[in-house]
C-alpha positions as CSV (number, residue, x, y, z in Angstrom):
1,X,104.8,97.1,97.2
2,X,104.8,100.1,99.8
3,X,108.6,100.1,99.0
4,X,108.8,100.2,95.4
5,X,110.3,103.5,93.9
6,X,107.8,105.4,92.0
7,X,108.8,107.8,89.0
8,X,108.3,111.7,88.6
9,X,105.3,111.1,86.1
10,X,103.7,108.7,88.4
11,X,104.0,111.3,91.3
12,X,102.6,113.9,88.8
13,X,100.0,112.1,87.7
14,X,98.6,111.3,91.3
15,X,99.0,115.2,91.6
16,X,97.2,116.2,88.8
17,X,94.3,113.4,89.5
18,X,93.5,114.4,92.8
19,X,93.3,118.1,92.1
20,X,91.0,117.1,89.8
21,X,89.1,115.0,91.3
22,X,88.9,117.1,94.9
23,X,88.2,120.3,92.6
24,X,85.1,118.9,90.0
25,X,83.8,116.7,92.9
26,X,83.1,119.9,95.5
27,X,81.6,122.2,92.6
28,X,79.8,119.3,90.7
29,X,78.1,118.5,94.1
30,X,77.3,121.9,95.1
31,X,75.5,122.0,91.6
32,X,73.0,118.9,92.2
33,X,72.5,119.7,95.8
34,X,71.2,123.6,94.8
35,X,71.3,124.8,91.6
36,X,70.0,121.7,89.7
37,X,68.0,119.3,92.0
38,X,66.0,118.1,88.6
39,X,62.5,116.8,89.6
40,X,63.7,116.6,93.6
41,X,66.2,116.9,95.6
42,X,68.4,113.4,95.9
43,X,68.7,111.8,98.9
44,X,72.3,111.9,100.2
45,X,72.6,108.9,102.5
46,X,71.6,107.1,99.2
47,X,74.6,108.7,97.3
48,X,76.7,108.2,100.3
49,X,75.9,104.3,100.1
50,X,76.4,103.9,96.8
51,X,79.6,105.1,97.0
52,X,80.8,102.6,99.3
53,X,79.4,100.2,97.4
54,X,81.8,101.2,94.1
55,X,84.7,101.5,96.6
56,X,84.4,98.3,97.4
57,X,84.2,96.4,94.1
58,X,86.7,98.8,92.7
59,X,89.3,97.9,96.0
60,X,88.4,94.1,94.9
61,X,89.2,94.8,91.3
62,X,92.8,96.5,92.8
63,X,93.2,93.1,95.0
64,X,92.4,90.7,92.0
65,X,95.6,92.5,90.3
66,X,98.0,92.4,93.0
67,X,97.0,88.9,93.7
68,X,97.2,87.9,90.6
69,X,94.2,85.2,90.4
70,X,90.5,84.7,91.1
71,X,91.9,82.1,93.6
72,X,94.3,83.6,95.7
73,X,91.5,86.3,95.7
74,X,89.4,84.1,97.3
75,X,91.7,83.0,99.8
76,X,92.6,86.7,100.7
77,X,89.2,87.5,101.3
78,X,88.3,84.2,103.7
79,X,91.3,85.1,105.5
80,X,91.0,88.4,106.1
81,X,86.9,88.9,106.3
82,X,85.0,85.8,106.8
83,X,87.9,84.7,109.2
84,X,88.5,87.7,110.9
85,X,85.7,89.3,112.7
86,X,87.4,91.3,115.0
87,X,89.7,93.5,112.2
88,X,86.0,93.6,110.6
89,X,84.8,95.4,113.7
90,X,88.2,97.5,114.2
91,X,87.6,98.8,110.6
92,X,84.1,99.7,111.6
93,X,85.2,102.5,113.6
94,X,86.3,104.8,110.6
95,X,83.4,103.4,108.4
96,X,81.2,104.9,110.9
97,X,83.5,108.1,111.1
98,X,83.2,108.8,107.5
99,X,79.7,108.0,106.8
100,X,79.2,111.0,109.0
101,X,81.9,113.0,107.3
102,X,80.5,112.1,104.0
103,X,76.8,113.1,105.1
104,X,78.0,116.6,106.8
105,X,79.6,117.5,103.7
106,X,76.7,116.7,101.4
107,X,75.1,118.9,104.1
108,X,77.3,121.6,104.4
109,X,77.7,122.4,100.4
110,X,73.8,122.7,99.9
111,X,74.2,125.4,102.7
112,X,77.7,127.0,101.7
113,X,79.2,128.3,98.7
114,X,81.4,125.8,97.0
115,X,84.5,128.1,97.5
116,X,84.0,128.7,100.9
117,X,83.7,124.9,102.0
118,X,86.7,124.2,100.1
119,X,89.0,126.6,101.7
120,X,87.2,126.0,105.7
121,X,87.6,122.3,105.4
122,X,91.3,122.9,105.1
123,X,90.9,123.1,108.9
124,X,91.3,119.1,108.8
125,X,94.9,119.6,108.6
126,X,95.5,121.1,112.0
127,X,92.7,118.9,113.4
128,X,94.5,115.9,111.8
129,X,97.9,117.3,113.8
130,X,96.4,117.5,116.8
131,X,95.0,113.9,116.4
132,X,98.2,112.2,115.1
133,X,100.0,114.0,118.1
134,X,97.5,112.5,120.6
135,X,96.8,109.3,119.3
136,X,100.1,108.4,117.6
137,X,102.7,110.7,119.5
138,X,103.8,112.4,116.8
139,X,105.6,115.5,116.8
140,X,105.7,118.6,114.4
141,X,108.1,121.4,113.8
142,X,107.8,125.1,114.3
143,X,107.0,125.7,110.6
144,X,104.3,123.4,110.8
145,X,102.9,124.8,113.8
146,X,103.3,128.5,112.0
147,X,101.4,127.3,109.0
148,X,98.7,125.7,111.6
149,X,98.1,129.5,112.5
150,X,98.5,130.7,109.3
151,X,96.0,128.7,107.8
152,X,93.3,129.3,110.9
153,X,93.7,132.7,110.1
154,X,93.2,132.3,106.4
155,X,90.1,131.3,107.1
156,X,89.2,133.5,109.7
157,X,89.3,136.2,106.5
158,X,87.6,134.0,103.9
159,X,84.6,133.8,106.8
160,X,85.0,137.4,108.0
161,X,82.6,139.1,104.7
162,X,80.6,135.7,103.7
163,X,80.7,135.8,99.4
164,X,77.7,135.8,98.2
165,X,75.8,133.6,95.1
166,X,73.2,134.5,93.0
167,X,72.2,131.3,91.2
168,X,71.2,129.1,93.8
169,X,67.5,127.9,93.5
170,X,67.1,126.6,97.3
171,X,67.0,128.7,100.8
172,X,70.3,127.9,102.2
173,X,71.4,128.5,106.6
174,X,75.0,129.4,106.8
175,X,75.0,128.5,110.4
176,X,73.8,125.2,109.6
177,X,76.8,124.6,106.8
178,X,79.6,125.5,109.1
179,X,78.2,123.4,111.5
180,X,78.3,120.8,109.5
181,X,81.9,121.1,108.0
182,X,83.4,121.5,111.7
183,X,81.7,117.9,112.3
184,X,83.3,116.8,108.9
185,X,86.7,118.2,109.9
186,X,86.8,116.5,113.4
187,X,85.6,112.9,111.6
188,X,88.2,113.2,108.5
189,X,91.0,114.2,111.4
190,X,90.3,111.5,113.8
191,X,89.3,108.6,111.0
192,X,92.1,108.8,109.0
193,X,95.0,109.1,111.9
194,X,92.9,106.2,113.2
195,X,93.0,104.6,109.8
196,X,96.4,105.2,109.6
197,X,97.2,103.5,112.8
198,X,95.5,100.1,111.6
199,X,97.4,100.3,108.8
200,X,100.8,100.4,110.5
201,X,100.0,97.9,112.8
202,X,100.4,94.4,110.6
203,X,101.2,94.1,106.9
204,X,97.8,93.6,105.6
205,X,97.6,94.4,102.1
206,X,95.9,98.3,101.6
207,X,93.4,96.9,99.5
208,X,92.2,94.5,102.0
209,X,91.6,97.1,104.8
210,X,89.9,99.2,102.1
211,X,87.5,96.4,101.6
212,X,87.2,95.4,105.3
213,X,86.4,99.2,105.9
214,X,83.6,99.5,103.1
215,X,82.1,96.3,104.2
216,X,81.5,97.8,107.2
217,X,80.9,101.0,105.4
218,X,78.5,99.4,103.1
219,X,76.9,98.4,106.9
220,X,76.9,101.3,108.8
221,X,75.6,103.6,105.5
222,X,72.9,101.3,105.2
223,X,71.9,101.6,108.7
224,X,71.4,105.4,107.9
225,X,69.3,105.3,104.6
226,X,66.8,103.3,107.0
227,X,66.9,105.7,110.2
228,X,67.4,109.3,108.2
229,X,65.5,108.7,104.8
230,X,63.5,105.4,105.2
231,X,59.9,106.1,104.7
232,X,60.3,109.2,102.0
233,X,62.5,106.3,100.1
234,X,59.9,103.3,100.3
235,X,57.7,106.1,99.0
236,X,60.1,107.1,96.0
237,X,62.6,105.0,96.0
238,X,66.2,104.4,96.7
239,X,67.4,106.4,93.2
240,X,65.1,109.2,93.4
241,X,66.3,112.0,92.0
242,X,69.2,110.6,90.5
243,X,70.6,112.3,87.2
244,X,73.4,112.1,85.5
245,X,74.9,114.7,87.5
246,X,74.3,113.0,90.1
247,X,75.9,110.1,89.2
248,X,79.0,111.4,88.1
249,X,79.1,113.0,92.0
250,X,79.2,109.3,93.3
251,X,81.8,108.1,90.6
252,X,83.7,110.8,91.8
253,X,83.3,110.3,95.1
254,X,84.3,106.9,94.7
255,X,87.7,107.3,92.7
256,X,88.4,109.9,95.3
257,X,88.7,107.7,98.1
258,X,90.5,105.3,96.3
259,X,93.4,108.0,94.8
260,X,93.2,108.9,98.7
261,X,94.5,105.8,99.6
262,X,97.2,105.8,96.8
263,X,98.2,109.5,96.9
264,X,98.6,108.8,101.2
265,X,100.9,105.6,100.1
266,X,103.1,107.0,97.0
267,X,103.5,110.7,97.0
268,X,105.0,113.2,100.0
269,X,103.2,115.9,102.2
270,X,104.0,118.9,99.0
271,X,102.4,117.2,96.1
272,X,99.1,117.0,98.4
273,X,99.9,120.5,99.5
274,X,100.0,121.9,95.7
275,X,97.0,119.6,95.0
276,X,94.9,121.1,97.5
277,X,96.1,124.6,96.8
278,X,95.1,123.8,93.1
279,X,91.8,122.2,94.0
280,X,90.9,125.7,95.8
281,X,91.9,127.8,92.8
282,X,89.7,125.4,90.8
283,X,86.7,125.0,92.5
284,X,86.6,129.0,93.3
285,X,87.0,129.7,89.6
286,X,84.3,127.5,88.6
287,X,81.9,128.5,91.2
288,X,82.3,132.1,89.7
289,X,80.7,130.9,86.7
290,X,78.3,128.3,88.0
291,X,77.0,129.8,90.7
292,X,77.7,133.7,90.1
293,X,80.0,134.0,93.4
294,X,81.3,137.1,94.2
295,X,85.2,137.5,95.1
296,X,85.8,139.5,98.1
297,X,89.3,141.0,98.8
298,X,89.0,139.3,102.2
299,X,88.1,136.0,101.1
300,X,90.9,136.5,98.0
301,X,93.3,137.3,101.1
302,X,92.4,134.3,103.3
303,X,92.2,132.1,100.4
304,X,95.8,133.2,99.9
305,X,96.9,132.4,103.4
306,X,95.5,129.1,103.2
307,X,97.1,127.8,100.0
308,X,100.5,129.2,101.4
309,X,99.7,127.7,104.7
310,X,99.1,124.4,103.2
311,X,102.8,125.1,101.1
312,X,104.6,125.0,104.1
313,X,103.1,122.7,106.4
314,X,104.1,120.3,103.6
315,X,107.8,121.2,103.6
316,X,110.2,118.7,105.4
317,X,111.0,119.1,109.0
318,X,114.1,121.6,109.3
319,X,114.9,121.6,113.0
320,X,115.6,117.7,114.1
321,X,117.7,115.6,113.0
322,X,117.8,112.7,110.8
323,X,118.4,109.9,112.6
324,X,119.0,106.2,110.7
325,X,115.5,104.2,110.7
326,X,113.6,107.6,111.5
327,X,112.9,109.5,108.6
328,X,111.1,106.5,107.0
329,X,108.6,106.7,110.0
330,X,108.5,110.3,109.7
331,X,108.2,110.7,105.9
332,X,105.0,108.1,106.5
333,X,103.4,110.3,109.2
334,X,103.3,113.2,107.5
335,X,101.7,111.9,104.5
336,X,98.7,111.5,106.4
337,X,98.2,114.9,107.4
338,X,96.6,116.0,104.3
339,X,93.6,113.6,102.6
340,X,91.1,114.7,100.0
């Protein structure tokens, strides 16, 4: 299935998705963590677990169709979960990754502007290098490296005069938000080389590791609802505050990290560059009129840099060689670099 050509409109599609979906999800959960919190504020390990939950029966729907049969379903599953403990417990190492990325971001968009997280956790990309270079001795070219620069610099600019919003309804610590992405960029970098590395290392159907990493997920998220949020939600609930706002967040949350898996497996490094360009573009227009942000000609500049940044760390590899058997390898490397 990994090997099957895919067409032009399948690869645009995936594009188009996932700048979609990394665009509406940033500004639509900016909006219910500060602008419209309804009769309280959510709690976000809640949203964060409920998400996993989706993932999961969503990944099962996606293995009921490539198995073909509520049977061969079942065996899949007995196999690979109730039979396998210890791939269980390997997959809980970027379940517990993530549930920490996932909680930083909800943390760092109620204290930063939508555009400005956007562009800042583009810093995943050189943290991502550096992990797949450590972890899975990979190397990259001088372009790549260049647009590693580039893009640190980019946001150097977009941090260098904060924008400023004039719609949001709760007091908000700047410090606090960038803290919390740079924990969220060091998770996404490190989980998903280490995700990829799982991956590469048997022929296990994606779909069952997806659903061997939100079981644990599902686990580990859990775990946090009781220890961050337990006592204010036996008091109000596990769904307090929940709109419908709030639930379209999770839904996207959830599709997201399934297109993530598809968009890593089917498209190449410059569709994912474009997407997340776009997504930037997107999310900064709409938090213009959402959340009244003021443009900057320092921010407009870094944001630049970053989307061209992001441009050419997705271009091909100019100076080595092709070797036969290589560029396969390569080609599946690099589509790891950038996830949503």
């Amino acid at each position: 299935m990994a090997n099957e050509p895919v067409s032009a409109a399948f690869k645009l599609y995936c594009l188009s998705v996932m700048t979609l979906v990394a665009a509406t999800y940033t500004v639509a959960l900016r909006y219910t963590r500060t602008v419209s919190p309804g009769a309280g504020l959510y709690f976000s390990t809640t949203a964060v677990c409920t998400t996993e939950v989706i993932k999961l029966l969503l990944s099962l729907g996606m293995l009921t169709r490539e198995t073909g049969s509520l049977c061969r379903l079942r065996t899949s599953l007995v196999d690979h979960v109730l039979h396998s403990p210890k791939e269980l417990l390997k997959l809980s190492v970027p379940s517990v990754v993530y549930a920490v990325q996932n909680n930083m971001a909800f943390l760092a968009l109620s204290n930063l502007d939508a555009a400005v997280y956007q562009v800042t956790y583009q810093l995943k990309i050189p943290c991502t290098a550096l992990c797949m270079v450590l972890m899975l001795n990979r190397s990259l070219s001088r372009m790549q490296w260049f647009s590693v620069f580039m893009l640190c610099g980019g946001v150097i600019l977009v941090q260098w005069k904060p924008v400023e919003a004039t719609k949001v309804q709760i007091e908000q610590n700047p410090f606090v938000g960038f803290v919390a992405i740079a924990i969220a960029v060091i998770c996404s970098g490190f989980a998903g080389v280490y995700f990829e590395k799982v991956l590469k290392s048997s022929d296990t159907s994606l779909w069952v590791r997806n659903i061997q990493m939100y079981i644990s997920g599902i686990v580990v998220t859990l775990f946090g609802v009781y220890v961050t949020d337990g006592p204010q939600i036996l008091e109000k609930g596990f769904y307090f505050g929940y709109t419908p706002w709030v639930c379209f967040v999770v839904f996207l949350a959830s599709v997201g990290g399934l297109y993530t898996s598809i968009v890593v497996k089917y498209t190449d490094n410059i569709m994912k560059g474009f997407s997340a360009a776009a997504a930037i573009v997107l999310s900064t227009v709409a938090s213009v009129i959402l959340f009244g942000l003021k443009i900057t000609a320092t921010f407009a500049s870094g944001a630049m840099l970053v989307c061209v940044a992001i441009y050419l760390y997705g271009l091909p590899k100019q100076d080595t060689p092709r070797l036969p058997g290589k560029n396969a390898d390569e080609t599946e490397s690099k589509q790891k670099l950038i996830t949503v």
